[in-house]
mmCIF file of the N, C-alpha and C atoms, coordinates in Angstrom:
data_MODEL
# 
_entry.id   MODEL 
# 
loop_
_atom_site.group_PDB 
_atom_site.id 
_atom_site.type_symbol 
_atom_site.label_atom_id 
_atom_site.label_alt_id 
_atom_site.label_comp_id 
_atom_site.label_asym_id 
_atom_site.label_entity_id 
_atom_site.label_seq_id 
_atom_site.pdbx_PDB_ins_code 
_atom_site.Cartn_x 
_atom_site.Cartn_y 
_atom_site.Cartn_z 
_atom_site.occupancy 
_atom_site.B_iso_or_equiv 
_atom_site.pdbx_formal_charge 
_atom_site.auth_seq_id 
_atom_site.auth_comp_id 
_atom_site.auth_asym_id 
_atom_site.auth_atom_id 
_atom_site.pdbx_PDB_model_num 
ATOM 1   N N  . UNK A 1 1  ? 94.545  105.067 61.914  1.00 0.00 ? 1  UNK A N  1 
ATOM 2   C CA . UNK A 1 1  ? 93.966  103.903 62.565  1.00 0.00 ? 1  UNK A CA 1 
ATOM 3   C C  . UNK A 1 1  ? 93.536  104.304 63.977  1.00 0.00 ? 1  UNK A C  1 
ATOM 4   N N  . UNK A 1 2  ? 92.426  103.414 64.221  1.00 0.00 ? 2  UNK A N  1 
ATOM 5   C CA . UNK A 1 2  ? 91.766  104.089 65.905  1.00 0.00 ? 2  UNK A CA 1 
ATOM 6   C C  . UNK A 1 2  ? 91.248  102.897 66.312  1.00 0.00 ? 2  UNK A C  1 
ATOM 7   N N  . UNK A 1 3  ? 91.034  102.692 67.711  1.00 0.00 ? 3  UNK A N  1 
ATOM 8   C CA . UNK A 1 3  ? 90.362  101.486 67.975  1.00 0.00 ? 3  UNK A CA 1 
ATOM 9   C C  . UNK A 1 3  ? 89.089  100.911 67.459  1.00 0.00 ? 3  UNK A C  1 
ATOM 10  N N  . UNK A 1 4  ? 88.686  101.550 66.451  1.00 0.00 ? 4  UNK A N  1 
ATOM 11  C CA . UNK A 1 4  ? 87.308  101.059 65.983  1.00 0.00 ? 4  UNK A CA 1 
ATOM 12  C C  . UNK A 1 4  ? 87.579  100.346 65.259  1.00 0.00 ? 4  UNK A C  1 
ATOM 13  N N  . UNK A 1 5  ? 88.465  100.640 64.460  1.00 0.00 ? 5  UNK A N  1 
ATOM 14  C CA . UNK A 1 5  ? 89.400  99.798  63.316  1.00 0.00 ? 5  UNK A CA 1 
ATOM 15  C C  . UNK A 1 5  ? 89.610  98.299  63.120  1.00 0.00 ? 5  UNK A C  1 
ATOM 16  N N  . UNK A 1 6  ? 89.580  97.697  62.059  1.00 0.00 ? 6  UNK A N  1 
ATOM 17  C CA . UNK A 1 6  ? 89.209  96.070  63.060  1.00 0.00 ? 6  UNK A CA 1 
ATOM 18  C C  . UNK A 1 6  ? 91.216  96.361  62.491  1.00 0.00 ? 6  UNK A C  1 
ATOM 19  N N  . UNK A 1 7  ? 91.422  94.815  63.632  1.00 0.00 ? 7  UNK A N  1 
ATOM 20  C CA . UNK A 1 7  ? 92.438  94.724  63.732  1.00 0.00 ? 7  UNK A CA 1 
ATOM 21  C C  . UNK A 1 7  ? 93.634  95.545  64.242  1.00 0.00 ? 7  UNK A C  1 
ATOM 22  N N  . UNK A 1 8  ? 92.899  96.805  65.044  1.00 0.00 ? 8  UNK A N  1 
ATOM 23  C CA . UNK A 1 8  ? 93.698  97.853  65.800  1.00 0.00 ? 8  UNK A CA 1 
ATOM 24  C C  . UNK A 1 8  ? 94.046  96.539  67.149  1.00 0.00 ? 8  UNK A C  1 
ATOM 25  N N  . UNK A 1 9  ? 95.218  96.547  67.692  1.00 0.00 ? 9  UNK A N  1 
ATOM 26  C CA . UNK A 1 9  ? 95.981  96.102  67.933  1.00 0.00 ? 9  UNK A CA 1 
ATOM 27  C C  . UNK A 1 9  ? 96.738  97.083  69.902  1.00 0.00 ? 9  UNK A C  1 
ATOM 28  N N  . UNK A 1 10 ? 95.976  97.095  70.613  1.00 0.00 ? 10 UNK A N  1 
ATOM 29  C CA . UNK A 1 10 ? 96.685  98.223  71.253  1.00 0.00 ? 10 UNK A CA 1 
ATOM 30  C C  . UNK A 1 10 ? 98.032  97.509  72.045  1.00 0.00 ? 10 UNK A C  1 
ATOM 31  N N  . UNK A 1 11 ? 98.856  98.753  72.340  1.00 0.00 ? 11 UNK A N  1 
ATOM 32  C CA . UNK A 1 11 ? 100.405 98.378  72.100  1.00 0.00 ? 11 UNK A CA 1 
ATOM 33  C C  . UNK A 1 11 ? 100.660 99.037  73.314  1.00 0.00 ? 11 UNK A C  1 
ATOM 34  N N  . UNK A 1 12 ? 101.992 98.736  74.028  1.00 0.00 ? 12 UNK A N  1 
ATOM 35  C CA . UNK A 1 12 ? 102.832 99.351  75.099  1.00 0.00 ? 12 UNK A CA 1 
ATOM 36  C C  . UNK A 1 12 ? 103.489 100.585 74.817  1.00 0.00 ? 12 UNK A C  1 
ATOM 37  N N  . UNK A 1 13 ? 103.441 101.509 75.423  1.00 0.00 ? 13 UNK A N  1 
ATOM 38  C CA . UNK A 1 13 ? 104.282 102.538 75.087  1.00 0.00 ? 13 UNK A CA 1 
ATOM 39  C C  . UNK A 1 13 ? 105.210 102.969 75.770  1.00 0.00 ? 13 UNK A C  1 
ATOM 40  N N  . UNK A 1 14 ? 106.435 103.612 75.493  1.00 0.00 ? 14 UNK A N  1 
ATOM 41  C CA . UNK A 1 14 ? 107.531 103.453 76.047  1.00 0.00 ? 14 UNK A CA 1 
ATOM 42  C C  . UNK A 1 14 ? 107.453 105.646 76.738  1.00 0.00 ? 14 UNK A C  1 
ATOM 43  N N  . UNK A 1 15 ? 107.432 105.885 77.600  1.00 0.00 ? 15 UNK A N  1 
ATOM 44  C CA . UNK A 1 15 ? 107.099 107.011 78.297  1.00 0.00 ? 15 UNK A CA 1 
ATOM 45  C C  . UNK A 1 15 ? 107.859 107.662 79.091  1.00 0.00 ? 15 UNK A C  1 
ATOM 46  N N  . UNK A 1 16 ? 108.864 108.880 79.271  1.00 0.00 ? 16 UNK A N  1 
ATOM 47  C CA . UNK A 1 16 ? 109.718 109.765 80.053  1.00 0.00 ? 16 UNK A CA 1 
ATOM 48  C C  . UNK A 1 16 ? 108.659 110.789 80.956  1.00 0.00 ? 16 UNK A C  1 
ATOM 49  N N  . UNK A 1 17 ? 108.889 110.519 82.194  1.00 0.00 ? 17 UNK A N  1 
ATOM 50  C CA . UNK A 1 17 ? 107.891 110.885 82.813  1.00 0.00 ? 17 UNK A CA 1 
ATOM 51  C C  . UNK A 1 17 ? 108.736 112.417 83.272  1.00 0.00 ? 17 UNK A C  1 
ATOM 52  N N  . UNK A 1 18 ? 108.051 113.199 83.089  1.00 0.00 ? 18 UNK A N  1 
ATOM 53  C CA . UNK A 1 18 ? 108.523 114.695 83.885  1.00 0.00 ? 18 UNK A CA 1 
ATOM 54  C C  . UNK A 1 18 ? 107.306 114.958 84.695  1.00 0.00 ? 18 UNK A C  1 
ATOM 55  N N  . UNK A 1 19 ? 108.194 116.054 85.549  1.00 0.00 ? 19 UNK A N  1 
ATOM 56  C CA . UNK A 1 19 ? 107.181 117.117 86.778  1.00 0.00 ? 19 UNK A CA 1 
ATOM 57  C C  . UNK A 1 19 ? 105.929 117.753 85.885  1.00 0.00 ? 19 UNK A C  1 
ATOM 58  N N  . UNK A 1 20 ? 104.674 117.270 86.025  1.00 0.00 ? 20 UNK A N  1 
ATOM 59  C CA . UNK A 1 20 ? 103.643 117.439 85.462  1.00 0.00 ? 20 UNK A CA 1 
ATOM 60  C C  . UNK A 1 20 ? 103.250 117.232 84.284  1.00 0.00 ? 20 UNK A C  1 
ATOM 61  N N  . UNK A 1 21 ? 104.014 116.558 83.370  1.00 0.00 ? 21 UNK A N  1 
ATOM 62  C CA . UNK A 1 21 ? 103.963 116.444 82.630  1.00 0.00 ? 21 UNK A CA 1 
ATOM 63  C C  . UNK A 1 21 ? 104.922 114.881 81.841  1.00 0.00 ? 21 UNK A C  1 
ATOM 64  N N  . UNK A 1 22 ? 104.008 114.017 80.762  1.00 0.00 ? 22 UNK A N  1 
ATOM 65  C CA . UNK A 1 22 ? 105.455 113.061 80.069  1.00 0.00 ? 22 UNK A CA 1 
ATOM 66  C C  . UNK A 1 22 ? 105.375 113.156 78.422  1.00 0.00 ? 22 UNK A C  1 
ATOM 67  N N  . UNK A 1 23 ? 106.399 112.496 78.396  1.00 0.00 ? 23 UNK A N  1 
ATOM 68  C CA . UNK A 1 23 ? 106.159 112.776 76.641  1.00 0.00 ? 23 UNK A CA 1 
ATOM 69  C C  . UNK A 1 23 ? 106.778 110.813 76.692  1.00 0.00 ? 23 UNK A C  1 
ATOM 70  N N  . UNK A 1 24 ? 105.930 110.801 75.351  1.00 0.00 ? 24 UNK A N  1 
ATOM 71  C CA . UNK A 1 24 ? 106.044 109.431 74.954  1.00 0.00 ? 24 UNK A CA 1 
ATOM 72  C C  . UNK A 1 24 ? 107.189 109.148 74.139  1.00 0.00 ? 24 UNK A C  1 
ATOM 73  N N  . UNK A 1 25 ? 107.736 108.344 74.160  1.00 0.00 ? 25 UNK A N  1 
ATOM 74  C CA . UNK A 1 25 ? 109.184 107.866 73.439  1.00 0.00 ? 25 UNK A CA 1 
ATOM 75  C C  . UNK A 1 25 ? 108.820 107.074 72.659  1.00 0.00 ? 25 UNK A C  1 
ATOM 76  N N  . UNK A 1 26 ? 108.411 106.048 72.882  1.00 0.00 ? 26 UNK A N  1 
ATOM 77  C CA . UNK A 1 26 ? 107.711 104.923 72.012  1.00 0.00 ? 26 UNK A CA 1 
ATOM 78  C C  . UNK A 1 26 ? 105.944 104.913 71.696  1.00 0.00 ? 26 UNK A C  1 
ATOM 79  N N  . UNK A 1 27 ? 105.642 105.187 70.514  1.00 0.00 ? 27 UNK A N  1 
ATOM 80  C CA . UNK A 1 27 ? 104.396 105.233 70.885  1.00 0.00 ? 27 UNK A CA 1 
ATOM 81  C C  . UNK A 1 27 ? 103.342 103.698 71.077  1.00 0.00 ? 27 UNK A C  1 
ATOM 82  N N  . UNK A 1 28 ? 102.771 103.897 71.498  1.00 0.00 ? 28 UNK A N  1 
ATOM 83  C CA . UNK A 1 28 ? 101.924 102.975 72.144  1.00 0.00 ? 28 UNK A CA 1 
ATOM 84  C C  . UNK A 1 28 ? 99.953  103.608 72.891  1.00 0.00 ? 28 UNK A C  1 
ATOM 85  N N  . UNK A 1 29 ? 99.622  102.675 72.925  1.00 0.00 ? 29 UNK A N  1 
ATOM 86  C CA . UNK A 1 29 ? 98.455  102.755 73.459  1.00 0.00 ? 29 UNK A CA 1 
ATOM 87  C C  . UNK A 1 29 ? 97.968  103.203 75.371  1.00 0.00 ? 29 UNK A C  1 
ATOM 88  N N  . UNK A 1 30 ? 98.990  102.462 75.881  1.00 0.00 ? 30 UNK A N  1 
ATOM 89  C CA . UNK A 1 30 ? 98.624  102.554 76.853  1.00 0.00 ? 30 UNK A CA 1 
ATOM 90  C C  . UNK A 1 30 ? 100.340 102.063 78.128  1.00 0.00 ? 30 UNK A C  1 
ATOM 91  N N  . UNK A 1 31 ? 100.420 102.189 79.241  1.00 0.00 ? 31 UNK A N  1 
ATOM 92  C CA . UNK A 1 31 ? 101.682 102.049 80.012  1.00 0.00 ? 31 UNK A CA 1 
ATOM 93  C C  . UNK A 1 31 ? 100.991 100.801 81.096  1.00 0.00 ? 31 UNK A C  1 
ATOM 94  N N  . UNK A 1 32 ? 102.057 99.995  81.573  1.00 0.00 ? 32 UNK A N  1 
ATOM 95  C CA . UNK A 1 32 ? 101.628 99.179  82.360  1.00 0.00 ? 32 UNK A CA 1 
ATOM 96  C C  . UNK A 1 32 ? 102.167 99.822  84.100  1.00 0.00 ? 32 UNK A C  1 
ATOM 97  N N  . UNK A 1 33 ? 101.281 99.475  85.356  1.00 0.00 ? 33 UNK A N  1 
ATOM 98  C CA . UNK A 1 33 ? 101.485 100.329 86.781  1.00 0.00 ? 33 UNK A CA 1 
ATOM 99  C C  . UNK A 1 33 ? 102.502 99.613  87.027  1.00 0.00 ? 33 UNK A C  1 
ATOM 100 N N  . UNK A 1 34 ? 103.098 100.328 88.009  1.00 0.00 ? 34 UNK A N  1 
ATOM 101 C CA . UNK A 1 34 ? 104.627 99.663  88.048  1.00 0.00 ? 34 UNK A CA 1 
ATOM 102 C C  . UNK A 1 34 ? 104.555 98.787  89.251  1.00 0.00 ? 34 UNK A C  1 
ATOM 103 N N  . UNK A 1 35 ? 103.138 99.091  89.932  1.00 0.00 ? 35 UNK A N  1 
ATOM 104 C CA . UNK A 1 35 ? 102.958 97.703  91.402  1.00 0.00 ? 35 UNK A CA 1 
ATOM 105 C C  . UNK A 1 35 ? 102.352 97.346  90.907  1.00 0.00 ? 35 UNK A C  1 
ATOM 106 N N  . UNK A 1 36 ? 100.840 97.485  90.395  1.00 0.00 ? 36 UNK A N  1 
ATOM 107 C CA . UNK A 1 36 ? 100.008 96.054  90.004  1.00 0.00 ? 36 UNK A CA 1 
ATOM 108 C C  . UNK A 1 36 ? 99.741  95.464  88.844  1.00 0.00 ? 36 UNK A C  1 
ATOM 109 N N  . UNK A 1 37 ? 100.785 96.232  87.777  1.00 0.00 ? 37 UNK A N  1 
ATOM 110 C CA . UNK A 1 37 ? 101.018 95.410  86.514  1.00 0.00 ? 37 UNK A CA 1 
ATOM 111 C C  . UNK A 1 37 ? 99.439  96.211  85.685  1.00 0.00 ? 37 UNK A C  1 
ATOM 112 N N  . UNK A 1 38 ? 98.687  96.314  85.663  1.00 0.00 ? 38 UNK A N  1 
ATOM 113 C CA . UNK A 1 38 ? 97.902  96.808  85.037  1.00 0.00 ? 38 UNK A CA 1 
ATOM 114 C C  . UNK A 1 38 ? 97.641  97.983  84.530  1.00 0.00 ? 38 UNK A C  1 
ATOM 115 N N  . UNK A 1 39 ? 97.297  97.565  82.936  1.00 0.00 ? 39 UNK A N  1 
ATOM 116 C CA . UNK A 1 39 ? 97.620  98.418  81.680  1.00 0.00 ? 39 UNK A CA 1 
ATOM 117 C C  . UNK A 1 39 ? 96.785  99.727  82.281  1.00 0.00 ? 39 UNK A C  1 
ATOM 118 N N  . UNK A 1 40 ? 97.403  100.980 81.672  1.00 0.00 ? 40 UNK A N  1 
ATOM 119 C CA . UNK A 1 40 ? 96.372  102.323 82.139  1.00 0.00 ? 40 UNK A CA 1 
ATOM 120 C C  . UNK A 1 40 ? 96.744  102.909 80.750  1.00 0.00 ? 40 UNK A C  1 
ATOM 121 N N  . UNK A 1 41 ? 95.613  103.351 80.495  1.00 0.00 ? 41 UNK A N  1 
ATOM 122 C CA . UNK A 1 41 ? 95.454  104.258 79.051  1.00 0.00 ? 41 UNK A CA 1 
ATOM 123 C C  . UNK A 1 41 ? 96.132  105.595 79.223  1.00 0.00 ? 41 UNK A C  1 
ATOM 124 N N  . UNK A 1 42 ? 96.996  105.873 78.108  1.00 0.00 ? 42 UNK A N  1 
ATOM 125 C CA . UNK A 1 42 ? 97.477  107.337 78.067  1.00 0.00 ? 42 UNK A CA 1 
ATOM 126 C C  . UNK A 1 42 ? 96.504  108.631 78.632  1.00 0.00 ? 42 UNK A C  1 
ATOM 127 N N  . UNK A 1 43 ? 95.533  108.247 77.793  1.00 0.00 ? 43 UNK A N  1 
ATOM 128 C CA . UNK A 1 43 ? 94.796  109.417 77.907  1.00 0.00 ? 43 UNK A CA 1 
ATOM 129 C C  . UNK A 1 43 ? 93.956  109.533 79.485  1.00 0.00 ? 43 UNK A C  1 
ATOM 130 N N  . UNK A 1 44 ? 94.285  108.105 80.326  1.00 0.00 ? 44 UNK A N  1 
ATOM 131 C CA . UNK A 1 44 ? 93.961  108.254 81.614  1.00 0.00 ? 44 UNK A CA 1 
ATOM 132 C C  . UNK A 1 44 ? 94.777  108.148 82.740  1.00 0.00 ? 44 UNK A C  1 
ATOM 133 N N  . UNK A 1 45 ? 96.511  108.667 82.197  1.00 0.00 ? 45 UNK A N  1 
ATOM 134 C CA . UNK A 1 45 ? 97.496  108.244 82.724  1.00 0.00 ? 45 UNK A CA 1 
ATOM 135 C C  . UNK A 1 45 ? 97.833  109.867 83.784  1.00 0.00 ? 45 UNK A C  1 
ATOM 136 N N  . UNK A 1 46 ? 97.736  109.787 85.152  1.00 0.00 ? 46 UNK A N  1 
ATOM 137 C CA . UNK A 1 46 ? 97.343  110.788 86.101  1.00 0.00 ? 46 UNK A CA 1 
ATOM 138 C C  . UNK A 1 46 ? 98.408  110.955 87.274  1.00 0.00 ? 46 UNK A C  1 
ATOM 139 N N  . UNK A 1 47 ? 98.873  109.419 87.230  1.00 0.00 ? 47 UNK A N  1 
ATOM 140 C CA . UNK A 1 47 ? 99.909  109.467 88.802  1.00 0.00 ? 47 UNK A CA 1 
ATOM 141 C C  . UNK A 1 47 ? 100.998 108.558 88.423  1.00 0.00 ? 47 UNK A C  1 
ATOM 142 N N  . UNK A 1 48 ? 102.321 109.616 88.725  1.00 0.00 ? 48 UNK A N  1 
ATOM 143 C CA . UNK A 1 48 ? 103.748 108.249 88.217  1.00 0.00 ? 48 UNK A CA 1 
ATOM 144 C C  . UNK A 1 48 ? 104.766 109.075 89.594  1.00 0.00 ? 48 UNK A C  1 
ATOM 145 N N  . UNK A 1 49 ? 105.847 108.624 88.969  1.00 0.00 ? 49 UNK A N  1 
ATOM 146 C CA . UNK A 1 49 ? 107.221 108.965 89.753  1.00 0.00 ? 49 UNK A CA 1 
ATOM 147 C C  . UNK A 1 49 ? 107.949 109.643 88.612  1.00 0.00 ? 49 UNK A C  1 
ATOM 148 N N  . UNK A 1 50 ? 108.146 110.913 89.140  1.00 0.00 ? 50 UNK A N  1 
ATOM 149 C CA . UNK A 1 50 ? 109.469 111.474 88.071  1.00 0.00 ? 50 UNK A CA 1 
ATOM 150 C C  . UNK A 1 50 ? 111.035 110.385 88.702  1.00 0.00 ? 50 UNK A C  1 
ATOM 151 N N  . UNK A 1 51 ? 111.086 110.589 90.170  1.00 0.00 ? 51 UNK A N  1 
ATOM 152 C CA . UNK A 1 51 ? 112.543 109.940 90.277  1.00 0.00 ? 51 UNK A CA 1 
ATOM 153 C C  . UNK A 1 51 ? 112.657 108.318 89.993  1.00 0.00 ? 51 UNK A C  1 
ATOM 154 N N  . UNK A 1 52 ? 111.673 107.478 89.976  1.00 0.00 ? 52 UNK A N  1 
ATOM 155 C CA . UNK A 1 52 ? 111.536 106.201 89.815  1.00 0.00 ? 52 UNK A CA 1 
ATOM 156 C C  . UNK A 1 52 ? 111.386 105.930 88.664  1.00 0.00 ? 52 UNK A C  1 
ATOM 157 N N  . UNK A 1 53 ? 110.661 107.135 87.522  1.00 0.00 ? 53 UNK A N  1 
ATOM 158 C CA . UNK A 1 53 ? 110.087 106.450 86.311  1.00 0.00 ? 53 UNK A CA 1 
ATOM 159 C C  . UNK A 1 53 ? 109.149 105.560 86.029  1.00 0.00 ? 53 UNK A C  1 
ATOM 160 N N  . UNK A 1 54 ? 108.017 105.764 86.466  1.00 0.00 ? 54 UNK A N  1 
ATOM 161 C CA . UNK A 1 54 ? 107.245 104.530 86.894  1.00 0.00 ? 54 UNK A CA 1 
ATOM 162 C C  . UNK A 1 54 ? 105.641 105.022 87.086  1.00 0.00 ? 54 UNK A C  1 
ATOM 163 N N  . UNK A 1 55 ? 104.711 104.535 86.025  1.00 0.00 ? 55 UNK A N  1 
ATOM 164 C CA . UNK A 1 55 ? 103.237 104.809 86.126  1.00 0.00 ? 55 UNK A CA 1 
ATOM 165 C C  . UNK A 1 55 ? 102.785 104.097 87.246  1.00 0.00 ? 55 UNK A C  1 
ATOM 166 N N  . UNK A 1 56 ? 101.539 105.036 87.921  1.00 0.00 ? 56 UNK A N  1 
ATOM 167 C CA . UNK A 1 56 ? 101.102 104.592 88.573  1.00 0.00 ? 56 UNK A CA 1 
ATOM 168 C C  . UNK A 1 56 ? 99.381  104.514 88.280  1.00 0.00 ? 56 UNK A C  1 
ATOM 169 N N  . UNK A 1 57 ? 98.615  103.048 88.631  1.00 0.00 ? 57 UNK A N  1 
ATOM 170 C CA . UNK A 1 57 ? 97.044  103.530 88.114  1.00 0.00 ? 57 UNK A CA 1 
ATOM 171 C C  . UNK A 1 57 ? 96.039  104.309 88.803  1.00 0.00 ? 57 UNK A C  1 
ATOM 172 N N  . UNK A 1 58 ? 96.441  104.343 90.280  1.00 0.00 ? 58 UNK A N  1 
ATOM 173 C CA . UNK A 1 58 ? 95.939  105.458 90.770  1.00 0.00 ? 58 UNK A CA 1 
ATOM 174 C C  . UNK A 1 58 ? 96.453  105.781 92.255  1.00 0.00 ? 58 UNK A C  1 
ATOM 175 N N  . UNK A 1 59 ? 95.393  107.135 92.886  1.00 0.00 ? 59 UNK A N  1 
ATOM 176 C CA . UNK A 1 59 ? 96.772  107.879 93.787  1.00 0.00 ? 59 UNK A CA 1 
ATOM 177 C C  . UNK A 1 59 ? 96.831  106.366 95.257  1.00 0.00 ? 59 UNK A C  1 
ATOM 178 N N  . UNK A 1 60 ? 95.894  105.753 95.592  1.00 0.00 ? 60 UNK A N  1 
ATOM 179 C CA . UNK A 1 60 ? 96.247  104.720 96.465  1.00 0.00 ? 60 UNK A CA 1 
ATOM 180 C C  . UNK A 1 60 ? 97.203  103.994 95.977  1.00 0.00 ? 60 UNK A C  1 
ATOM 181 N N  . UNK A 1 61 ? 97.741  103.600 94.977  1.00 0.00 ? 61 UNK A N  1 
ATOM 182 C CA . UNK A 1 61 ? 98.546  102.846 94.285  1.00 0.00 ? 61 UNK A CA 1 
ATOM 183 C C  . UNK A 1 61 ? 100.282 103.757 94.369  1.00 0.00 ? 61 UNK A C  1 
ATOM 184 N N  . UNK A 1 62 ? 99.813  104.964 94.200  1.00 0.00 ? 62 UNK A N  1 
ATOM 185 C CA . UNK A 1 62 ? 100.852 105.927 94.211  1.00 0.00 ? 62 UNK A CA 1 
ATOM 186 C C  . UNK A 1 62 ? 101.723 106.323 95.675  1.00 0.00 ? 62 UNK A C  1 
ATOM 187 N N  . UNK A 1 63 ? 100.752 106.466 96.394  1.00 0.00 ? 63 UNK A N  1 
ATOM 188 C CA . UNK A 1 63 ? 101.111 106.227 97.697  1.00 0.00 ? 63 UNK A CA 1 
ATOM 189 C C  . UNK A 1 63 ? 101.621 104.982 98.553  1.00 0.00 ? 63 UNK A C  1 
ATOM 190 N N  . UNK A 1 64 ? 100.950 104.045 97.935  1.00 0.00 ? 64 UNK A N  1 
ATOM 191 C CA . UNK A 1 64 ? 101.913 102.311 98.191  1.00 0.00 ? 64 UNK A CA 1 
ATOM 192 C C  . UNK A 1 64 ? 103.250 102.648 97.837  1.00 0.00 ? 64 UNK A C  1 
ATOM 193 N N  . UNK A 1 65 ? 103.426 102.749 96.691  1.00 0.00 ? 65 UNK A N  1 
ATOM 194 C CA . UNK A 1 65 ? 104.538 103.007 95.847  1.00 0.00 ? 65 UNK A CA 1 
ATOM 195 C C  . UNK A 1 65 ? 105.458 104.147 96.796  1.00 0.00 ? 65 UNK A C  1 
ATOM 196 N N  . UNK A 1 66 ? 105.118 104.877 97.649  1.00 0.00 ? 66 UNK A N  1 
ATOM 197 C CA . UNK A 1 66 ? 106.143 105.991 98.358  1.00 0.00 ? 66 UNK A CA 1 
ATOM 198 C C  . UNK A 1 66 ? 106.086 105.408 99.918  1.00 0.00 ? 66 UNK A C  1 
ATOM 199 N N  . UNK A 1 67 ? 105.379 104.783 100.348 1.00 0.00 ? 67 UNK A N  1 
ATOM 200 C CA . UNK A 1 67 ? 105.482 104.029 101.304 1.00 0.00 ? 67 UNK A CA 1 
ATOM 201 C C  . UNK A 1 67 ? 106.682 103.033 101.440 1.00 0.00 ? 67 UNK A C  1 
ATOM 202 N N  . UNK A 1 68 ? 106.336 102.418 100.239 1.00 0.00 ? 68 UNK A N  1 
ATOM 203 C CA . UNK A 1 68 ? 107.663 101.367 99.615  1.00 0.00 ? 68 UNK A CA 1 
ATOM 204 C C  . UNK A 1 68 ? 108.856 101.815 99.701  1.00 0.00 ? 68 UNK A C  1 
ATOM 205 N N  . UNK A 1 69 ? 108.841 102.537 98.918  1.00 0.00 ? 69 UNK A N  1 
ATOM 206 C CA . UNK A 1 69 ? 110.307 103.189 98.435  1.00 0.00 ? 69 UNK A CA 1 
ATOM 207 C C  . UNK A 1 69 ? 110.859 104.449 98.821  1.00 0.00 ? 69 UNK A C  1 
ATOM 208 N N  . UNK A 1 70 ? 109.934 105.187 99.559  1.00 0.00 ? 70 UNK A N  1 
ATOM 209 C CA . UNK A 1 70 ? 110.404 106.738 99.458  1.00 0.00 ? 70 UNK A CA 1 
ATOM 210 C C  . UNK A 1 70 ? 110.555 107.603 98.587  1.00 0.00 ? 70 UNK A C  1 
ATOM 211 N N  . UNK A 1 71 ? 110.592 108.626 98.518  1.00 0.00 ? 71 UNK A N  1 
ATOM 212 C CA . UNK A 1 71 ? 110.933 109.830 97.382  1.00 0.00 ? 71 UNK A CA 1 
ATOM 213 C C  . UNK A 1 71 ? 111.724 109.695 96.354  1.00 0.00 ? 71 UNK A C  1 
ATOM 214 N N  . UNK A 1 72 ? 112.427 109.085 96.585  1.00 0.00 ? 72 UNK A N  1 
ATOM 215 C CA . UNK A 1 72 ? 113.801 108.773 95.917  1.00 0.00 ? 72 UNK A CA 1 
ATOM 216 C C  . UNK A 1 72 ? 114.256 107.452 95.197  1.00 0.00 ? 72 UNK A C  1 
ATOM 217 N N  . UNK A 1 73 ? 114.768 107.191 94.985  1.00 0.00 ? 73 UNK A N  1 
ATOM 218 C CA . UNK A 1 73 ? 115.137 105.877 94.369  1.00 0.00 ? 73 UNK A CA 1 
ATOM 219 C C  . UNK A 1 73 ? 114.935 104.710 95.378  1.00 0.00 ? 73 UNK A C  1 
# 
């Protein structure tokens, strides 16, 4: 099944983020940003937090996000 598909359905996916790299746990379509709530496609998924766990949709968004919180938890 692919999005052309009628009735493809896209889904949340559940995601372990590592240093350059994540692997998906749950599969799904796409991850939601962890500040502005909006869905980002796997295949356009570029900026997160290894220590937070947490997608980000892009690097201004990413940088809010370390402003916020710091490096760390």
């Amino acid at each position: 099944m692919n999005i052309f598909d009628k009735g493809f359905t896209p889904s949340e996916a559940s995601v372990r983020y590592l240093d350059g790299d994540y692997v998906v746990i749950k599969q799904g379509t796409f991850v939601r940003c962890a500040i502005t709530g909006k869905p980002i496609a796997l295949d356009e998924l570029t900026y997160w937090s290894v220590d937070r766990q947490e997608p980000y949709v892009d690097a201004t968004t990413a940088h809010e996000a370390f402003l916020r919180y710091g490096r760390g938890n």
